[in-house]
C-alpha positions as CSV (number, residue, x, y, z in Angstrom):
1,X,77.6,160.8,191.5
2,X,74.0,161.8,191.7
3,X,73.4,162.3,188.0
4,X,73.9,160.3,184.3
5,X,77.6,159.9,183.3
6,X,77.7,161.6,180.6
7,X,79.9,160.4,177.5
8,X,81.2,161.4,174.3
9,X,81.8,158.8,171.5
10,X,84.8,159.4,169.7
11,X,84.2,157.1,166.4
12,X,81.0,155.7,165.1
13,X,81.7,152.5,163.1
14,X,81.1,148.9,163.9
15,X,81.8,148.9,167.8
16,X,80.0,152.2,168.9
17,X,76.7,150.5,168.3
18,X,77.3,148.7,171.1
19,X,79.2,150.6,173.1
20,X,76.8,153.6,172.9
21,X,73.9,151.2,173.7
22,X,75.4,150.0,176.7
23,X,76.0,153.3,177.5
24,X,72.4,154.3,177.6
25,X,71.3,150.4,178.8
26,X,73.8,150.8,181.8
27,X,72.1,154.4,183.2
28,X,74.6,156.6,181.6
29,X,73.9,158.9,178.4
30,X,75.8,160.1,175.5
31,X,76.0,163.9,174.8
32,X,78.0,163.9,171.7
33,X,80.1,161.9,168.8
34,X,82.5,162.5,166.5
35,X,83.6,160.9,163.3
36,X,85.5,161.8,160.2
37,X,83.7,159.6,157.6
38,X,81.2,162.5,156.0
39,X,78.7,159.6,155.2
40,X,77.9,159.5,159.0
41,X,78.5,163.0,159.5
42,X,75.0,165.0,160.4
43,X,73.3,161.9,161.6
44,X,71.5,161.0,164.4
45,X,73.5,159.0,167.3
46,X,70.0,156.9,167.1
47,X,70.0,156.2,162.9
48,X,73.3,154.6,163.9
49,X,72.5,152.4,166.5
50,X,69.3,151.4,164.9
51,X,66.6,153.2,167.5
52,X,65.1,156.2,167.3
53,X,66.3,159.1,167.7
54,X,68.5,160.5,170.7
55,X,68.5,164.0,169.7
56,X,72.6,164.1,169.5
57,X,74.1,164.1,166.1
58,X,77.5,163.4,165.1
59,X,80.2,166.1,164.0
60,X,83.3,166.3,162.4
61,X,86.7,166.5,163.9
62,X,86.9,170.1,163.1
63,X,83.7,170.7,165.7
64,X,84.9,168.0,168.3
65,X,87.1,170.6,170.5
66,X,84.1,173.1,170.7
67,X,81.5,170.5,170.9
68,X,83.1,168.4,174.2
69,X,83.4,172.3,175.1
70,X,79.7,172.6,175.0
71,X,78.3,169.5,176.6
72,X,81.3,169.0,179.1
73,X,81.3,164.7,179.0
74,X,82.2,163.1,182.1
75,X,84.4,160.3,180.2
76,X,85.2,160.1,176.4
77,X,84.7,156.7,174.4
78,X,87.4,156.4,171.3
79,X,87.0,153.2,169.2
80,X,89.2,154.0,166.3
81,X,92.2,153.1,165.9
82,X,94.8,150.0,167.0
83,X,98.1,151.7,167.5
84,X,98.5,155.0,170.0
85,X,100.0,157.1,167.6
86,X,96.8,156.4,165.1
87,X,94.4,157.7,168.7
88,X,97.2,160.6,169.9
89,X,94.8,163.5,168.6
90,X,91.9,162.5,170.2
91,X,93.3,161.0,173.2
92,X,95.5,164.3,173.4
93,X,92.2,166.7,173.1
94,X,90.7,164.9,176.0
95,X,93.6,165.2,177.9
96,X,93.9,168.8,177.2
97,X,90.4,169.3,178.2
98,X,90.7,167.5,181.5
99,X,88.1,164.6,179.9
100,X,88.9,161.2,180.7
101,X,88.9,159.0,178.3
102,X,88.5,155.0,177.6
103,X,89.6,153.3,174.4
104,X,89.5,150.1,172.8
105,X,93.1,151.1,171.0
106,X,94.8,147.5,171.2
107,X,97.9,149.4,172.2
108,X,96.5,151.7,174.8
109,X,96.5,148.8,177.0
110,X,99.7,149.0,178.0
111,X,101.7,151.6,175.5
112,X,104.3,152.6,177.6
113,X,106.4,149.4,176.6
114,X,106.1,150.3,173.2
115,X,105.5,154.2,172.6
116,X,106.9,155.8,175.8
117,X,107.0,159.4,173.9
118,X,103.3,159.5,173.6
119,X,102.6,157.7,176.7
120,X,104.8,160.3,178.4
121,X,103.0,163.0,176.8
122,X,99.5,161.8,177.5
123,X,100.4,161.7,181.2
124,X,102.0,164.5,182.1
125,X,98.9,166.3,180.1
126,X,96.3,164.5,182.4
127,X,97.8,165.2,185.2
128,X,98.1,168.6,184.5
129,X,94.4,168.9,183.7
130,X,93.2,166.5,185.9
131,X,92.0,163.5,184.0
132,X,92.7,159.7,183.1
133,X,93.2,158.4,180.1
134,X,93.6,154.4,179.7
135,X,92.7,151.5,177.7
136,X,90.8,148.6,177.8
137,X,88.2,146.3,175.9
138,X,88.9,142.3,175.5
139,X,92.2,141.9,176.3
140,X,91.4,143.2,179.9
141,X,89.6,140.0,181.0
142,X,90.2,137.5,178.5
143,X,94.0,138.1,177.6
144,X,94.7,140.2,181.8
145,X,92.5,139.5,184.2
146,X,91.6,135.6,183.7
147,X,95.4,135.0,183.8
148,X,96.1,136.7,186.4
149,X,93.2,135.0,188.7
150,X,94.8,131.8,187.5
151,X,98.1,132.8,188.5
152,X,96.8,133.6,192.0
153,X,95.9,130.1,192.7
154,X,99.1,128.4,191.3
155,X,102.3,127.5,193.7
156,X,104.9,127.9,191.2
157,X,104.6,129.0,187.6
158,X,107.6,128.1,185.0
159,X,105.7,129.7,181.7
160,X,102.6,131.1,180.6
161,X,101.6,130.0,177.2
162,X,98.2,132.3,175.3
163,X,97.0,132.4,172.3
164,X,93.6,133.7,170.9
165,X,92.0,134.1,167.6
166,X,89.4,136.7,165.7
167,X,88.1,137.7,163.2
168,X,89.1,141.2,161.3
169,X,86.1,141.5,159.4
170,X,84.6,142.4,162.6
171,X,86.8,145.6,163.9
172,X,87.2,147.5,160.4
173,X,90.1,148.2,157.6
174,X,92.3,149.7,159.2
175,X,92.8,146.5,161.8
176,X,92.5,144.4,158.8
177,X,95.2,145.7,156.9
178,X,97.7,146.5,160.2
179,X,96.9,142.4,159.8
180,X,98.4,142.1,156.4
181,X,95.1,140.6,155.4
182,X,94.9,140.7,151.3
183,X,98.8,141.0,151.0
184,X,100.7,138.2,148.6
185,X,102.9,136.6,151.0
186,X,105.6,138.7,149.7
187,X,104.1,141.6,150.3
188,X,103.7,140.1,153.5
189,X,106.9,139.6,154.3
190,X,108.5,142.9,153.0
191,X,105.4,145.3,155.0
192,X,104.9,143.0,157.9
193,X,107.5,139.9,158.9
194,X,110.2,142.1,157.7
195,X,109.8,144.8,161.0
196,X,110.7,141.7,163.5
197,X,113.6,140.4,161.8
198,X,115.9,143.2,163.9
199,X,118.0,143.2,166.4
200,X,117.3,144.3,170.2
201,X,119.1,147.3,170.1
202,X,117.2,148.3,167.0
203,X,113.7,147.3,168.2
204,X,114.8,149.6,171.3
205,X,115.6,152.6,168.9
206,X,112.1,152.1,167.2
207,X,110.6,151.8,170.3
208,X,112.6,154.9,171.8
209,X,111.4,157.0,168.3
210,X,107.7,155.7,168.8
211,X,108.1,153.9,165.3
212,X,107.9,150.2,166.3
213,X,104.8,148.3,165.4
214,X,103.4,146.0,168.2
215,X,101.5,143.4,168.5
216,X,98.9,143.2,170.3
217,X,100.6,141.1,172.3
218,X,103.4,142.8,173.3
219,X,101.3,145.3,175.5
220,X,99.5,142.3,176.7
221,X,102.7,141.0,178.0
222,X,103.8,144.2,179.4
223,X,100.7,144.2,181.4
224,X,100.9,141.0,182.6
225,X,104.2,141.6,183.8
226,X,103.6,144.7,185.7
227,X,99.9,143.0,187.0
228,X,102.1,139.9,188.4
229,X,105.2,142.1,189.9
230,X,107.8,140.0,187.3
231,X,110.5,142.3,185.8
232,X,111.1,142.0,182.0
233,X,114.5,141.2,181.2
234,X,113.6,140.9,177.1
235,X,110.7,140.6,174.8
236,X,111.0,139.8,171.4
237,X,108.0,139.3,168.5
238,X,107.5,137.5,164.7
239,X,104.7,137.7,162.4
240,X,104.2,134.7,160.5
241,X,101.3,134.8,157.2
242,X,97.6,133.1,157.7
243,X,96.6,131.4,154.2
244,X,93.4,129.8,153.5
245,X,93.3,126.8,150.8
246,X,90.6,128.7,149.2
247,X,89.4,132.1,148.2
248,X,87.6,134.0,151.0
249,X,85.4,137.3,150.6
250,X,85.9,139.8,152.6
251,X,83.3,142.5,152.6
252,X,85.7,145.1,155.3
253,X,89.0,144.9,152.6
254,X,85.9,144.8,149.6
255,X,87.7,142.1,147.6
256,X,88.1,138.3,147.0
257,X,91.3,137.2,149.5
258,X,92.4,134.1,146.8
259,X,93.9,131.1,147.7
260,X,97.2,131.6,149.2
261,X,97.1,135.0,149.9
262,X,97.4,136.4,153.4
263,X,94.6,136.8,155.0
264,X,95.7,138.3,158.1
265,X,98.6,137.4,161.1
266,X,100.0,135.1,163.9
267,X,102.3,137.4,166.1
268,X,104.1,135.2,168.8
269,X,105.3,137.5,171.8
270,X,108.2,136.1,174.0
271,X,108.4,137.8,177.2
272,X,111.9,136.5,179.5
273,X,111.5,137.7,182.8
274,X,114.1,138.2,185.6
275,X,112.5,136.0,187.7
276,X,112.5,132.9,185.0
277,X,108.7,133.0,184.2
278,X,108.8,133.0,180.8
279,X,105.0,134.3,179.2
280,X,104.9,133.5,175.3
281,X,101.4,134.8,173.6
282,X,99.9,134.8,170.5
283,X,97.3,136.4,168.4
284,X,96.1,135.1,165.1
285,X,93.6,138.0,163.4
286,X,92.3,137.0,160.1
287,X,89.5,136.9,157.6
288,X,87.9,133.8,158.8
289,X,86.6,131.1,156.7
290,X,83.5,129.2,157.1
291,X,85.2,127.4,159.3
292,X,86.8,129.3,161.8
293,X,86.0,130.7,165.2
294,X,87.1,132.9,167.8
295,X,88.8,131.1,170.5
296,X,91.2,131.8,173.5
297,X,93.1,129.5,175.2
298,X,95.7,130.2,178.3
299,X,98.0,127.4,179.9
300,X,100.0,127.8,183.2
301,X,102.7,125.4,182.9
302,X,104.0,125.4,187.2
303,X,102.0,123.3,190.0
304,X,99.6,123.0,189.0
305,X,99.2,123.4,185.6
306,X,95.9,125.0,184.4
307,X,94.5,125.5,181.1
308,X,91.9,127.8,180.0
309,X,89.7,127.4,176.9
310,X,87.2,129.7,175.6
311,X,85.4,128.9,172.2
312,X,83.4,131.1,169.6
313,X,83.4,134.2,172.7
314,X,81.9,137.3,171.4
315,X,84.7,139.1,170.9
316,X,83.0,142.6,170.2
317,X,80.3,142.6,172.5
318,X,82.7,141.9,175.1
319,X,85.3,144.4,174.1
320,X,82.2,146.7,174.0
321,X,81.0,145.6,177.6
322,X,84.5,145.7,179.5
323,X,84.9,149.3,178.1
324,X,81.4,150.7,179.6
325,X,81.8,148.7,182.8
326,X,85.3,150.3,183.2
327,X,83.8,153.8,183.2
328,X,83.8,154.1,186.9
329,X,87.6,152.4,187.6
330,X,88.3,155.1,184.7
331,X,86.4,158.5,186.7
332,X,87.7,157.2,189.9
333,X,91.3,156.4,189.1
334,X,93.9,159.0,189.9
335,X,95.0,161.5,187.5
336,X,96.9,160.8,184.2
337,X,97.6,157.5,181.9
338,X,96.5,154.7,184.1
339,X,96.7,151.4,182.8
340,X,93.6,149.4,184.2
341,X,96.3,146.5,186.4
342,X,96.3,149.5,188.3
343,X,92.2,150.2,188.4
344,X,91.3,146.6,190.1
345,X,89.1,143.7,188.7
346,X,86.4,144.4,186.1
347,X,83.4,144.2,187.6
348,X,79.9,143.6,186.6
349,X,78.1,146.4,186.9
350,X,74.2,146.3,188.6
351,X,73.3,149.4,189.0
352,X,73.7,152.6,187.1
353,X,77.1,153.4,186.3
354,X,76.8,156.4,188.2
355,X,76.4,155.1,191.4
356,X,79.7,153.7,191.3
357,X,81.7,157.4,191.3
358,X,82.8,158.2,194.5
């Protein structure tokens, strides 16, 4: 491509200053946002970010359609929501615009093991209008990729074990609550626990009616299945509390988590594949204490058996940075919802991020 990709940011909380930075850092530019939060509402893209001024303000939701419209984005960022029916509208209006779109959606990543209807819908849409929609951030690398490298230079494999921590003061309220985080425990167990204790029939039927809550796991697994050709044969999930011995603040839920409380989850993921590999993952999201850390850590029990560890990554920077560098995979990908095992490695990217459209 022999101009600036040009991108529309769909959300301007915590993760779009990034994201929109490395949009402009990496050669692209961004022609428009959108948010619903009226305290952002007017601004300028570069009040936000904490530069001067870019000369694009944000609208409301209302303007979005008319807006993308106008300035005709090459992509579309969306870092909103965790769950695809939370994303649908604004993954659906890119898709009925022929926009592709990139978002840091925890379920995007692989949603058609756990929403088919919406995936379904999203697809036939973009192929209809010619774009791709997908999702990525994080877990593309650090939970996909990294494990999948591994994989490649291991003779047998027998189980792959994950698990990886962060902190949900850093990706908003809405993540933080979908966590439990500021629940009594039973609250907990009645909101959150309670939607695992079901049978595989029912989980089907919830998945089937696009009402079964994920972790972020279980896409993880489904990706990792599909990225290393193994067949599920049956998944299952439970969410067990986080409590601190101690009351923690947490500025994102704006109260005092006391001791004893929830302050967010550990879903475990058990994947049983046809083949015998069995993949069991787990992510623990919580408000941290002063003395936690993120940290990811991968074992491939087989011959030989390899185990990854990664302490205090940056989580949002690098959810930030997989998204922009995967706006090329995204343009160049075929038509409709493309999860990114399909798009290749993530790559580093030199050069503009034009000059990697074909």
């Amino acid at each position: 491509m022999d101009r600036k990709i040009k991108v529309v940011q769909y959300g301007v909380g915590k993760m779009s200053v990034y994201t929109m930075r490395y949009v402009y850092e990496k050669g692209a530019e961004i022609v428009g946002a959108i948010d619903v939060n009226p305290e952002v509402i007017g601004k300028d893209i570069g009040e936000i970010m904490g530069t001067q001024n870019k000369g694009v303000k944000v609208v409301s939701l209302e303007e979005a359609e008319n807006m993308m419209k106008e300035t005709q984005p090459d992509i579309a960022i969306v870092t909103t929501m965790s769950l695809i029916k939370d994303v649908e509208e604004s993954l659906m209006l890119c898709a009925k615009l022929g926009i592709n779109c990139i978002t840091t959606c925890e379920e995007a990543f692989y949603p058609m093991n756990s929403n088919p209807n919406i995936t379904k819908k999203l697809d036939e849409l973009a192929k209809q209008t010619g774009c791709t929609i997908t999702g990525s951030g994080y877990q593309d690398i650090y939970w996909g990729q990294l494990i999948s490298s591994i994989a490649g230079s291991t003779h047998t494999i027998k189980k792959i074990k994950g698990s990886s921590s962060y902190n949900v003061e850093d990706y908003g309220i809405a993540l933080a609550k979908a966590h439990g985080a500021g629940l009594s425990i039973e609250e907990f167990d009645k909101q959150v626990a309670s939607v695992d204790r079901i049978s595989d029939e029912e989980r089907q039927a919830l998945i089937e009616k696009g009402e079964y809550l994920p972790s972020y796991m279980w896409n993880v697994n489904g990706w990792l299945c599909d990225k290393l050709g193994l067949t599920v044969k049956r998944q299952t999930q439970k969410t067990i509390p986080q409590t601190h011995t101690q009351d923690i603040e947490s500025s994102t839920l704006g109260m005092t988590v006391t001791a004893g409380m929830a302050t967010g989850m550990s879903a475990v993921v058990t994947t049983q594949t046809e083949e015998g590999i069995i993949i069991e993952s787990e992510c623990i999201g919580k408000v941290y204490s002063k003395d936690d850390f993120d940290k990811n850590e991968w074992t491939i029990v087989g011959e030989p058996e390899t185990t990854l560890v990664i302490n205090r990554p940056a989580t949002v920077e690098l959810t930030c940075a997989s998204i922009v560098n995967r706006i090329p995979d995204v343009i160049n990908s075929r038509s409709g919802y493309v999860p990114t095992e399909e798009m290749g490695e993530l790559n580093y990217r030199v050069k503009a991020l034009n000059e990697y459209v074909k």
